[in-house]
N, C-alpha and C positions, 0 to 999 in steps of 0.2 A: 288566861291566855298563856300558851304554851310555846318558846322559839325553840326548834330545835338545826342548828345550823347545818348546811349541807356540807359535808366535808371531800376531797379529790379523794379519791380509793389510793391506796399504794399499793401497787402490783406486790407478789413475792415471789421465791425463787418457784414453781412447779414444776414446770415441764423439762426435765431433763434429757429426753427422748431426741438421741441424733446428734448427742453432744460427744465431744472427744474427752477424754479425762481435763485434757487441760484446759479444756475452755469450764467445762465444771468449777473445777478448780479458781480459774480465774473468775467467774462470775459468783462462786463463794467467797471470793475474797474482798473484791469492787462490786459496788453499787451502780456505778457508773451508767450499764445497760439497765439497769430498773430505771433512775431517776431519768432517763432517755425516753426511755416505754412508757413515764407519767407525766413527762413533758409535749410527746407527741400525743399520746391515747386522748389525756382529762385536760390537759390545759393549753392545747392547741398552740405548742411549742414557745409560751411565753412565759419568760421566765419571773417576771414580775409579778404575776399570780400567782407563782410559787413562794413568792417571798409575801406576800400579802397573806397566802394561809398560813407560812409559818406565822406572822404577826397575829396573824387574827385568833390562832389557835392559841398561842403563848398568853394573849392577853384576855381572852374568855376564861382561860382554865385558875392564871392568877389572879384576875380581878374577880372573876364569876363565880370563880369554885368548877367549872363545869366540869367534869371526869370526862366526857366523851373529848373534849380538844384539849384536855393534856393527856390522853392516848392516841390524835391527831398529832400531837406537837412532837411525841416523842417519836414517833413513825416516822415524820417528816425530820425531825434530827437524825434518827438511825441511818435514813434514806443519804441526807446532804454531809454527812460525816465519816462516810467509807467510800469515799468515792475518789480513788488515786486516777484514773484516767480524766473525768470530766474536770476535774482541777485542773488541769491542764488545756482543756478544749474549751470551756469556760470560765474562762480565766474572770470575767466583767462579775457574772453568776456569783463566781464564790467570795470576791472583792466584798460586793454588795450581802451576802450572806453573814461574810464577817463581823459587817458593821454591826446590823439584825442582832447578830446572836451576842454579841457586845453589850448594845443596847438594852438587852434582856435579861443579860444576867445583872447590869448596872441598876436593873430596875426592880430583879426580883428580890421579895423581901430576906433580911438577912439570916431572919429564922427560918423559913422555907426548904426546912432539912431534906422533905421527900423530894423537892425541886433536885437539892443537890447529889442525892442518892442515883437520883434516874441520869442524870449527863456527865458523872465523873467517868464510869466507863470509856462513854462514845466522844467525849471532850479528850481523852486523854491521847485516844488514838487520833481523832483529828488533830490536834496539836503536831503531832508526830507525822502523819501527812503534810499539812502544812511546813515543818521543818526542812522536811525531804524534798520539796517541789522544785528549789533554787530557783524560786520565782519570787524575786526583793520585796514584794509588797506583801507576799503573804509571810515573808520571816517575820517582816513589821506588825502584822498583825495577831501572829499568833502569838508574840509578847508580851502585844496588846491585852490578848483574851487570857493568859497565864494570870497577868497581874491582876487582872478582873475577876480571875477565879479566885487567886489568893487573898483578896481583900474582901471580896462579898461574902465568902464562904468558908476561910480560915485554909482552903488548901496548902499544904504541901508537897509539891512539885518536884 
């Protein structure tokens, strides 16, 4: 018997057609209108299914080996990690995301080098969203998630 889980599609940038340079621009920089677009499209705007595919992905690919949801996990990282406007608009969302991705690196193993290969990028620059938001609970958190890096994974910061 074979499971192969069904996973949300994450949109990408294509249609650029009718855009202005700057909205270009800005929606190569934010996330923000993608994770919008896969919140309305696939998960009929609850965010809590979003957090339960990051879980479910993170925890098939580390405990299962599965390749297809830790290419799920890291989509939905890329997705929830460049996103400066919804930070702010969903403020509850990325509360609760932080804990998540806390939780997960708490959990992944310490050898788990390609783990740490694939999130030093997209961690680095969320951190530094998080810094920039002046939103008190996410400074709390992203010191949170520093020191979490530093000690599961030997970063340097």
């Amino acid at each position: 018997y074979y499971y192969s889980a069904s996973y949300t599609r994450v949109p990408k940038h294509t249609d650029w057609s009718g855009l202005t340079p700057a909205e270009k621009t800005r929606m190569a920089m934010d996330s923000s209108y993608l994770l919008e677009l896969t919140l309305k499209r696939y998960l009929m705007n609850d965010t809590d299914l979003l957090l339960g595919e990051v879980q479910y992905s993170f925890l098939s690919a580390v405990i299962g080996g599965c390749t297809t949801s830790l290419h799920q996990w890291k989509q939905l990282l890329a997705l929830m990690c460049n996103c400066e406007k919804a930070l702010l608009e969903r403020i509850q969302l990325f509360r609760n995301f932080n804990e998540v991705l806390l939780q997960q690196i708490k959990f992944s193993p310490r050898d788990y080098e390609s783990l740490a290969g694939i999130i030093r990028d997209k961690l680095e620059v969320y951190l530094e969203i998080l810094a920039d938001s002046d939103v008190a609970v996410f400074s709390e958190q992203a010191k949170e998630l520093k020191k979490a890096f530093k000690s599961r994974f030997g970063w340097k910061t």
